[in-house]
C-alpha positions in Angstrom: -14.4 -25.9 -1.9 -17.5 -24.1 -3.1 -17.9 -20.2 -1.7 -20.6 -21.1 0.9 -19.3 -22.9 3.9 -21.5 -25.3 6.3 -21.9 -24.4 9.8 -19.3 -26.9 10.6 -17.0 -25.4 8.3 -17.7 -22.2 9.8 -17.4 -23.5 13.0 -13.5 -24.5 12.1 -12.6 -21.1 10.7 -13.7 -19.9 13.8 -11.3 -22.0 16.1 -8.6 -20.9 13.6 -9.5 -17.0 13.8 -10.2 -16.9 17.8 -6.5 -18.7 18.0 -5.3 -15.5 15.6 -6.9 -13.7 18.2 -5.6 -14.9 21.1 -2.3 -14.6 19.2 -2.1 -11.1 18.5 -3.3 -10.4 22.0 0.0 -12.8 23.4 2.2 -10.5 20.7 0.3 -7.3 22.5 1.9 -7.9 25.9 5.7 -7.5 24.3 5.0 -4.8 21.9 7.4 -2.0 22.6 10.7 0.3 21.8 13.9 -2.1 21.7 12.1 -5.3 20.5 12.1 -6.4 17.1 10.3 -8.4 14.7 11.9 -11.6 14.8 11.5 -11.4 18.7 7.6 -11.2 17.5 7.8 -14.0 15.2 9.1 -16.2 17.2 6.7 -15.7 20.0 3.9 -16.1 17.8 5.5 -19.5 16.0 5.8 -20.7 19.6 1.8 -19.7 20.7 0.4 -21.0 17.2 2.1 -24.4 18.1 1.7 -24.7 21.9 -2.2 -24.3 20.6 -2.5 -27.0 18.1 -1.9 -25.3 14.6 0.9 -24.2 12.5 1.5 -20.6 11.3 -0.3 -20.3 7.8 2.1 -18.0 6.9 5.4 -19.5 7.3 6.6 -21.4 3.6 3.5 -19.8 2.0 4.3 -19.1 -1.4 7.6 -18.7 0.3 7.1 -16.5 2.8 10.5 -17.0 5.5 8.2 -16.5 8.5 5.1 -16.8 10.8 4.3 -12.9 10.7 4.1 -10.0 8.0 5.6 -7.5 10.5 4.7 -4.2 8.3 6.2 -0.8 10.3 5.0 3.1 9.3 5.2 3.3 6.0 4.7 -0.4 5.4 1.9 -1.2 3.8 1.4 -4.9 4.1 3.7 -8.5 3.9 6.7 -6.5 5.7 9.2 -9.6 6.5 10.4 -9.5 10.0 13.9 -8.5 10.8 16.4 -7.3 13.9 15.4 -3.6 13.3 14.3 -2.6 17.1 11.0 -0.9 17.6 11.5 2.5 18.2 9.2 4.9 20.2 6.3 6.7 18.2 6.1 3.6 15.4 3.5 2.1 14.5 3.3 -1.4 13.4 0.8 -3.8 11.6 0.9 -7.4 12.7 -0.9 -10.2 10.1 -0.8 -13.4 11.6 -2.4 -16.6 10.1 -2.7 -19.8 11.2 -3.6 -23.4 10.1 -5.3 -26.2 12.1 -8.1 -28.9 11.1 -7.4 -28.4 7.7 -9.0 -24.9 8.1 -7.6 -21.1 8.1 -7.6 -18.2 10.2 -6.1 -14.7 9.1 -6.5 -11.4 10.7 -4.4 -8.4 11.4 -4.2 -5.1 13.8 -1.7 -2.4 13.9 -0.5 -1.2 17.3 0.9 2.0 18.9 4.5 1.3 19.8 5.3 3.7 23.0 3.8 7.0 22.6 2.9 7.8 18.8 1.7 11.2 17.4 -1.9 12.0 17.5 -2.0 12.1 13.7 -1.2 8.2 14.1 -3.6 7.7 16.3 -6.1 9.4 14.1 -4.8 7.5 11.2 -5.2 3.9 13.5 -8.7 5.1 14.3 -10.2 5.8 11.1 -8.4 2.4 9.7 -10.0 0.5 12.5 -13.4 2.2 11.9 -13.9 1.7 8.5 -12.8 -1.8 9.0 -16.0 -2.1 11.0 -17.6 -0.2 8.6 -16.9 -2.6 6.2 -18.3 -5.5 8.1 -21.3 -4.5 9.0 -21.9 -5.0 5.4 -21.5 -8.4 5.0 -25.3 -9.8 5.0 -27.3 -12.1 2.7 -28.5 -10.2 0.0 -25.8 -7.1 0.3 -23.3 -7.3 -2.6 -18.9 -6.7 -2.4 -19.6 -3.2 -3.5 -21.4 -2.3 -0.5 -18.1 -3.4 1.6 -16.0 -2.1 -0.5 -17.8 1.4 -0.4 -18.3 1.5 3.1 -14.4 1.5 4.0 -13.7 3.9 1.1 -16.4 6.1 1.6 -15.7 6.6 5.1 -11.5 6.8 5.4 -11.7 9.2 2.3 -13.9 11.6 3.7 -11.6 12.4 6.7 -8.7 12.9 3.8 -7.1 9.2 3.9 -6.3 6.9 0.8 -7.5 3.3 0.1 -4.7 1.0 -1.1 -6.1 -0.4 -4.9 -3.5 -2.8 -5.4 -3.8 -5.3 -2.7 -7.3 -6.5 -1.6 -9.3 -9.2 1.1 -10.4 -12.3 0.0 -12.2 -15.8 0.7 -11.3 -17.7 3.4 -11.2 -22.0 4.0 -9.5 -24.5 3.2 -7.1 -22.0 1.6 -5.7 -18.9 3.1 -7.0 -16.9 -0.1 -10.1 -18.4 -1.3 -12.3 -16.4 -4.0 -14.2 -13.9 -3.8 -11.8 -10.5 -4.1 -13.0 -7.8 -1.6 -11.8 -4.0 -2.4 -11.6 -1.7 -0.2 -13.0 0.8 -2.9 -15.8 0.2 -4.9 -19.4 1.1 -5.9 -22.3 0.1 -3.7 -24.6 -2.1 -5.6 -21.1 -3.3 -7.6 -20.1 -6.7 -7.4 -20.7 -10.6 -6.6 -24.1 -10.9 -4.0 -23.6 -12.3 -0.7 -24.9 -15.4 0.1 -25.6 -16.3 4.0 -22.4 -18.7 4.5 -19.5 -17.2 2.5 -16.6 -16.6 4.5 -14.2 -13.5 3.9 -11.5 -11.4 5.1 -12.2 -7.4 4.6 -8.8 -6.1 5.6 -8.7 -2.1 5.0 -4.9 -0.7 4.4 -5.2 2.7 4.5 -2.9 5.7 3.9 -1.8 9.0 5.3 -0.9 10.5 2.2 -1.1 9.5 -1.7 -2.8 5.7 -2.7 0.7 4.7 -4.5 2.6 2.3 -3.5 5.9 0.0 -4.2 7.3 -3.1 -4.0 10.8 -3.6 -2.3 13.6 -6.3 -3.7 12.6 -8.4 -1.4 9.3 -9.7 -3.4 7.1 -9.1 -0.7 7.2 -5.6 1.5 4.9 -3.2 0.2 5.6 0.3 1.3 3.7 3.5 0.4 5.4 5.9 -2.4 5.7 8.9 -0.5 6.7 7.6 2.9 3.2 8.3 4.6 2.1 5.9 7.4 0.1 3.1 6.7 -2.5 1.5 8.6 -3.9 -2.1 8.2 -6.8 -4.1 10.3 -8.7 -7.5 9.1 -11.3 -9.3 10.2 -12.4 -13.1 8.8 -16.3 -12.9 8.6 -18.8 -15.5 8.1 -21.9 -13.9 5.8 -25.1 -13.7 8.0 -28.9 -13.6 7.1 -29.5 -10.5 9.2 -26.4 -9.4 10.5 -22.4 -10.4 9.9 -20.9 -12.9 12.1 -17.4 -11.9 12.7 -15.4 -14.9 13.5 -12.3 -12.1 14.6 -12.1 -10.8 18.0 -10.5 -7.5 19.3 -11.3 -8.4 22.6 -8.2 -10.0 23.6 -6.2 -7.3 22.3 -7.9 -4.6 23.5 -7.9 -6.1 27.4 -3.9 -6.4 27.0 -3.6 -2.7 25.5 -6.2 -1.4 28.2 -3.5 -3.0 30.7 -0.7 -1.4 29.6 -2.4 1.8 28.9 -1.8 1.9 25.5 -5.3 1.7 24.3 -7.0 4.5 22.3 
């Protein structure tokens, strides 16, 4: 599959990124102290089928479930377990799912009960750049410019950008080429061409950059403990403007609900 998608294709990843959506918005209404990840998992498994699609996730490379469930210091690809949410946490959700042969991929960390308001700052800057990022992603603009938008922003309010790990293409494949940093130079990198599809998912830190990889294979944690933050959006490349095939929307309205949205 060639980097620029047809508007049919584009039209697929869609269906598969508004289903992520509504997803994350289902997982929304049960976030909070004394559940646990597996709890999540399986309520996601269950939504992602009832829908239509598998989880793109589970057996991937093999991955053992549906959901990277990534909690404080966890960066990214945390593997759900029976640990209960506790009050003041923070956790990352990356769901994915499969259907008509097309992906969808995107991810949002939520407040668990009352967090601390250097979380909440953390969440918010994350969240930002993440838009940041996006607004990037037009014809003519290059991977640099992303990549420098979400750095240049999270570092000047005293956060670190995760160099490790990094978004990618989207399609047919859940990781499709071309790499997208979240640090960079602007003018750096592959153009954008009106039709590529991409993920820019920002995984930012508290404290230092550094981070390490548990026994597991797969949980990524930060060295010194900090919290970490993590947001995605799948975006199709637009002439004039991006077109973000993620929505927040249904998230949002659920936290709004529950009073939990900052």
């Amino acid at each position: 599959m060639g980097l620029v998608k047809t508007a049919e294709e584009i039209e697929l990843l869609r269906e598969n990124n508004q289903l992520v959506s509504r997803t994350l918005a289902e997982l929304a209404k049960h976030i909070a102290p004394g559940v646990t990840g597996l709890q999540l998992d399986k309520i996601a498994e269950t939504f992602i089928r009832d829908n239509g699609a598998t989880p793109a996730f589970l057996g991937y490379e093999g991955f053992p479930n549906s959901l990277c469930i990534s909690i404080n210091d966890v960066v990214i690809h945390g593997i759900p377990n029976s640990t209960e949410l506790r009050d003041g946490d923070i956790i990352s959700v990356d769901c994915g799912t499969s259907m008509k042969g097309y992906i969808g991929d995107s991810a949002y960390t939520f407040a668990v009960g009352e967090v601390s308001d250097e979380a909440k700052k953390l969440l918010h800057a994350t969240k930002e750049s993440l838009k940041r990022g996006a607004a990037q992603a037009v014809e003519g603009n290059r991977i640099g410019d992303i990549s420098n938008a979400v750095q240049s922003y999270v570092e000047s309010l005293g956060y670190s950008v995760v160099r490790e790990m990094e978004g990618h293409g989207v399609g047919a494949k859940m990781h499709e080429r071309p790499g997208v940093p979240n640090y960079g130079k602007r003018g750096d990198g592959k153009r954008l061409i009106k039709g590529m599809t991409i993920c820019i998912e920002p995984m930012i830190n508290q404290g230092k950059r550094d981070i390490v990889q548990e026994r597991d294979g797969w949980t990524i944690r930060t060295k010194d403990r900090s919290l970490s933050a993590h947001f995605e959006y799948a975006v199709a490349v637009g002439k004039d403007r991006p077109d973000i095939l993620t929505t927040f929307d249904y998230v949002e309205e659920i936290l709004k609900q529950k009073g939990s949205f900052f």
